[in-house]
C-alpha positions as CSV (number, residue, x, y, z in Angstrom):
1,X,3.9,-27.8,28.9
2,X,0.1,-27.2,28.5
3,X,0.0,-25.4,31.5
4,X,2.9,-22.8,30.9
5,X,1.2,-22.2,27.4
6,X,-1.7,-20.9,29.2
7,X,0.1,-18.9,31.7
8,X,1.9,-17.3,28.4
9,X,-1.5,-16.7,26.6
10,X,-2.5,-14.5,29.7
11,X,0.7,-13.0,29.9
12,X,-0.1,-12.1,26.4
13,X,-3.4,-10.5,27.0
14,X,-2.4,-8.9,30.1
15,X,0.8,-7.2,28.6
16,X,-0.7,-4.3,26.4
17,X,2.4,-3.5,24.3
18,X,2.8,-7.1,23.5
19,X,-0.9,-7.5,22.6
20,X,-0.9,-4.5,20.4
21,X,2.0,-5.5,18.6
22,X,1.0,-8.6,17.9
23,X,-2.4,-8.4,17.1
24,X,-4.0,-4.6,16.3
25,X,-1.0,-3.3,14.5
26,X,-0.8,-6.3,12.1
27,X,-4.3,-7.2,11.4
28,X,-5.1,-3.0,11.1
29,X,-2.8,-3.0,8.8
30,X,-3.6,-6.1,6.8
31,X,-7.7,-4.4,7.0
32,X,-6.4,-1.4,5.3
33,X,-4.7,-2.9,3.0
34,X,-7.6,-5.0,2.1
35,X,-9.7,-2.0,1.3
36,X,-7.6,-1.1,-1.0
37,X,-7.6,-4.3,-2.8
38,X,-7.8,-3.0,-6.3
39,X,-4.8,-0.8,-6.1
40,X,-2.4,-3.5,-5.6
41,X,-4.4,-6.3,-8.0
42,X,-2.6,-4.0,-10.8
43,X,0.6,-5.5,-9.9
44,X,2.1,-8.6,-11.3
45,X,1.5,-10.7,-8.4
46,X,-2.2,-9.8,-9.2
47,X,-4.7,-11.1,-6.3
48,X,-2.4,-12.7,-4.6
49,X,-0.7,-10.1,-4.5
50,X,-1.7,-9.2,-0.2
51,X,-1.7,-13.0,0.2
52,X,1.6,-13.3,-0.2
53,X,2.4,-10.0,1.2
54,X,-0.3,-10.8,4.6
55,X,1.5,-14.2,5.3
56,X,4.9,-13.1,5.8
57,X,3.9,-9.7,7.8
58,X,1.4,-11.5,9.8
59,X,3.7,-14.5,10.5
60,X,6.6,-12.2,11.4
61,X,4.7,-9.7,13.6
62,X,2.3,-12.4,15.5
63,X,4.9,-14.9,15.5
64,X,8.5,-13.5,15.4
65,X,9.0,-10.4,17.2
66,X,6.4,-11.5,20.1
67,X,8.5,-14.6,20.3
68,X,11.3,-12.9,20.9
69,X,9.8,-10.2,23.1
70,X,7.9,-13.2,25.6
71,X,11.6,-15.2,25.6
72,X,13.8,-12.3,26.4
73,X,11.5,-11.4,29.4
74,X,11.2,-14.5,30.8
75,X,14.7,-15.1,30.7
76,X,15.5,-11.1,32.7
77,X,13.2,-12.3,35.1
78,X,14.9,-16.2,35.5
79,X,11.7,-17.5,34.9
80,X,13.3,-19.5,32.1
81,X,16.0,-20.4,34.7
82,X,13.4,-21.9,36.9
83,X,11.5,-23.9,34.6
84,X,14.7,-25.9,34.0
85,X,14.8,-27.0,37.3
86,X,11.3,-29.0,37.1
87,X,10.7,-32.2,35.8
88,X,9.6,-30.7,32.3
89,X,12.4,-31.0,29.4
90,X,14.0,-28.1,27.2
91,X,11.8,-29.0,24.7
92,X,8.7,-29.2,27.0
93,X,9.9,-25.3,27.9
94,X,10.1,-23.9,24.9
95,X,6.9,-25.3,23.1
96,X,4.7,-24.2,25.7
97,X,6.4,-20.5,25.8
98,X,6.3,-20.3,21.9
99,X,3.2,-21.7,21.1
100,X,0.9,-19.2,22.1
101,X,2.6,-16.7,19.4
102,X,2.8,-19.7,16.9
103,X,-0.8,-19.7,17.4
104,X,-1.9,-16.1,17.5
105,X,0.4,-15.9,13.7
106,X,-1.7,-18.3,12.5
107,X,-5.0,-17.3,13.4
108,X,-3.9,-14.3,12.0
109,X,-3.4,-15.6,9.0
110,X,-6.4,-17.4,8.2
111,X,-8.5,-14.7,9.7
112,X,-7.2,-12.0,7.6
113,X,-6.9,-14.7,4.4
114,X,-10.5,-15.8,4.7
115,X,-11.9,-12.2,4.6
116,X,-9.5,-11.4,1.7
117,X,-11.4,-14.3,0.0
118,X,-14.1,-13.3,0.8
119,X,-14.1,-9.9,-0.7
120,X,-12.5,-10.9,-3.4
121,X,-14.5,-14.0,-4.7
122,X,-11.1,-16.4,-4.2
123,X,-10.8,-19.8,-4.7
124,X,-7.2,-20.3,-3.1
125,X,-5.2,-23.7,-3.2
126,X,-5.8,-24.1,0.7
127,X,-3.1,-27.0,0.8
128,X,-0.3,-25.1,-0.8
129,X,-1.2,-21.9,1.7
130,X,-1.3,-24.4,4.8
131,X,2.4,-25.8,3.3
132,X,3.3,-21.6,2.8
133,X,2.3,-21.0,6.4
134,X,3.8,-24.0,8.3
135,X,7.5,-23.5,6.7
136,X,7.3,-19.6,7.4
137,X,6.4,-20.5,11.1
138,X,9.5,-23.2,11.5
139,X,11.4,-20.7,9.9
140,X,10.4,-17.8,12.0
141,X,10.2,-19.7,15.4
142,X,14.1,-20.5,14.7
143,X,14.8,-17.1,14.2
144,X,12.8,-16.1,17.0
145,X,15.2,-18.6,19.5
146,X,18.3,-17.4,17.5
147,X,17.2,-12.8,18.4
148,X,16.3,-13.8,21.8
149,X,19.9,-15.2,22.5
150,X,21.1,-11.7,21.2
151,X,18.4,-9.7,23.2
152,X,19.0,-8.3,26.7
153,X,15.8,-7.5,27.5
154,X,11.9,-7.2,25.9
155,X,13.0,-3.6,25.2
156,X,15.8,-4.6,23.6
157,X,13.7,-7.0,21.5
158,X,12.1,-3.5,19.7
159,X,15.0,-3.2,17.9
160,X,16.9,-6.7,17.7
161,X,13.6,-7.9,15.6
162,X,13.9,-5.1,13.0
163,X,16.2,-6.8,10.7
164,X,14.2,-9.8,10.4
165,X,10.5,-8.1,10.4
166,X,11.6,-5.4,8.5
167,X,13.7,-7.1,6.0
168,X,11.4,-9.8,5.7
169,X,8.7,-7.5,4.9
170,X,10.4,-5.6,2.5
171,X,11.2,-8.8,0.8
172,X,7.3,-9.7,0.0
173,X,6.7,-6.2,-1.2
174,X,9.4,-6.5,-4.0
175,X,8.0,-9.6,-5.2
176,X,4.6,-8.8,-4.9
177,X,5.3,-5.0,-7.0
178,X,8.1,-7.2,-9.3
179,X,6.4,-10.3,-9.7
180,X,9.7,-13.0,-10.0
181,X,10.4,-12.6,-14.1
182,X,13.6,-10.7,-13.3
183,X,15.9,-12.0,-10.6
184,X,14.2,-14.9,-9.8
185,X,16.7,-17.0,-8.5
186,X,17.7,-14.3,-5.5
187,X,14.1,-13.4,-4.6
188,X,13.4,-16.9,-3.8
189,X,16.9,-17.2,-2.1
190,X,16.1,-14.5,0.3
191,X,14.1,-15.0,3.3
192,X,10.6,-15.4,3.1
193,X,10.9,-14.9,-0.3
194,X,9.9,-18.2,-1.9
195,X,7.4,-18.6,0.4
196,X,5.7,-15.6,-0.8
197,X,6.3,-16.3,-4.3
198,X,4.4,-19.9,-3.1
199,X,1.8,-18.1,-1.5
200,X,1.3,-15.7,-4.7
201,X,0.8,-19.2,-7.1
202,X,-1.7,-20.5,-4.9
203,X,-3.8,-18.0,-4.3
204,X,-3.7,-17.6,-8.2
205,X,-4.0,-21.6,-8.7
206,X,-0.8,-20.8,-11.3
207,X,1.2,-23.5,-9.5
208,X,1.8,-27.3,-10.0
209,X,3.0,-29.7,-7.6
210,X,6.4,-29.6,-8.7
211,X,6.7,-25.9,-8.8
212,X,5.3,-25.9,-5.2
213,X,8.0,-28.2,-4.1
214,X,10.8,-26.0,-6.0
215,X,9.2,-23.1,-3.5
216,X,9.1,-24.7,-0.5
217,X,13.0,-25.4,-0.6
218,X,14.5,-22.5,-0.4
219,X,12.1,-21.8,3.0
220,X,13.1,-24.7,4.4
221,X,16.8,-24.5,4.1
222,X,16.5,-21.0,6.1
223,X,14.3,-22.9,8.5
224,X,17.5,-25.2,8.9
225,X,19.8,-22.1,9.3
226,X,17.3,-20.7,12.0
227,X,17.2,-23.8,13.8
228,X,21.5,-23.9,13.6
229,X,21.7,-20.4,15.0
230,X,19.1,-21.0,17.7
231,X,21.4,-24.0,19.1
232,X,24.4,-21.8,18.6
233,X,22.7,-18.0,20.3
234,X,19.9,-19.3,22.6
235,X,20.4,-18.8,26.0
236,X,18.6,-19.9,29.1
237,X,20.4,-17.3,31.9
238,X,20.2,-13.0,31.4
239,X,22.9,-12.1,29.4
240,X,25.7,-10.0,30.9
């Protein structure tokens, strides 16, 4: 396991589009966004405001789509297929190919987090974040396993991860320009929703323990969903 999560960490580094995608184009754009702080602090999701809006991009750019990128071209090239064969277990397989993104998302994530604190004087609820960030990673790593069964080839994977990525993303903005005092109940239902909403309280400090738990629901249901569908789609073998 160890040792095929370093092989995929080279991989990583070595493949250029991969690397890009999952490391300048997210954490540019999270730098930019962060230098223009005081634009988006006039929103009702106030500082937290790129929090909430950096752990869902972040997660689903680092994470998601170079999940599904690495899986779909180790599978086209039966490397997948071969693994199976050893003495290492499905399980074994897919940790050590997914946790090299898992970890890249979240290094991300507190990166780009600390520097927004940083700049902006923060004192952020660091448990509730850490809570934010491991249910969006469940969640996205199950969506991940669920694309790749649905993706011919890394290629493919350009375009299969748009729905998630995009709509994802998408769904952090609206909260963060909205705020959650008008349809409240279907922002959080929507995925990655809540957890931004639970990002946005504590990075504010507006949020109490049961409030937090109320958040964290939602994200883990779709994490449960994700995990169905990834039993259902996955697939070790090229798709024909």
């Amino acid at each position: 396991m160890f040792a095929i999560a370093r092989s995929e960490f080279r991989q990583i580094l070595r493949n250029r589009m991969v690397f890009f995608s999952a490391t300048v184009i997210p954490v540019g754009l999270s730098l930019l966004f962060i230098a223009q702080r005081e634009i988006f602090a006039q929103f009702p999701a106030g500082a937290g405001f790129l929090a909430g809006v950096f752990m869902v991009i972040l997660i689903g750019m680092g994470l998601y789509a170079t999940a599904v990128t690495t899986l779909a071209s180790r599978r086209q090239t039966l490397f997948l297929k071969r693994l199976r064969s050893t003495a290492i277990g499905d399980a074994g397989i897919l940790i050590g190919i997914l946790a090299p993104p898992a970890i890249i998302g979240v290094v991300q994530v507190a990166a780009v987090l600390t520097v927004l604190g940083v700049v902006g004087e923060a004192s952020p609820n660091i448990p509730l974040l850490a809570a934010s960030a491991l249910s969006l990673v469940v969640m996205m790593i199950g969506f991940a396993l669920a694309t790749a069964g649905i993706t011919q080839s890394p290629e493919h994977a350009q375009v299969t991860t748009l729905p998630i990525t995009l709509g994802t993303s998408a769904i952090a903005f609206w909260i963060g320009f909205t705020g959650t005092a008008d349809l409240a109940w279907l922002k959080r239902l929507l995925p990655g929703g809540s957890a931004t909403e639970l990002t946005v309280g504590a990075w504010n400090r507006t949020l109490d323990a049961g409030e937090a738990l109320v958040l964290l629901a939602p994200t883990i249901l779709w994490a449960v969903v994700a995990v169905v569908l990834a039993r259902a789609m996955f697939r070790w073998e090229p798709r024909r």
